[in-house]
Structure formats: structure tokens, C-alpha cells
C-alpha angles and dihedrals in degrees: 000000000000130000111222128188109189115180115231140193140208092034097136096165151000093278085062089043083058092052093053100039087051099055098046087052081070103060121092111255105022123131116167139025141198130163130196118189091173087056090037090230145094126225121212141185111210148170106259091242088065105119109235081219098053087055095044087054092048090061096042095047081060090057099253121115128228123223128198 
């Protein structure tokens, strides 16, 4: 397992933190989810084999952006 932060932008509340939380569970490989709108990052827990670009999709697909 690998720990991930990914830094993540347009989260204003808990309700966004959901959102985010909920796209990256279904992703293979993803155990573990946290969101912070107030730090503007989430935090995840994943198999190594988990694609950076699957999760960053995943975000974005929920209408949120990613930064570097």
C-alpha cells in the first residue's frame, strides 16, 4: 500500500469533500479516502499498481481540478 497526497482545487465545503471522496472509492485499488476542502487536498491510501492518472480523472470527472 501507498500513501498519496494529490492537491486539489474548487472543494468549498463537506458536501465537495463527499464528491471527491466518492469518485476516487471506485477506483481499484483504493483504500482509503480523505478529503480536505480547507487544505485544499485529499489524502488516499492505494495499491501501488493504482495509475496516478486514473485517480486524477477520477477528480476531475467530479468537477473538481487537480494542481501540481
Amino acid at each position: 500500500m501507498e500513501r498519496k497526497t494529490i492537491a486539489v482545487t474548487g472543494m468549498s465545503c463537506n458536501g465537495c469533500e463527499q464528491n471527491v471522496e466518492n469518485a476516487l472509492k471506485t477506483i481499484e485499488g483504493v483504500t482509503r479516502v480523505e478529503a480536505d476542502h480547507k487544505g485544499d487536498s485529499v489524502e488516499i491510501v492505494v495499491d501501488e499498481n493504482t495509475a496516478d492518472d486514473d485517480l486524477n480523472t477520477a477528480i476531475r470527472d467530479a468537477g473538481y481540478d487537480v494542481t501540481a
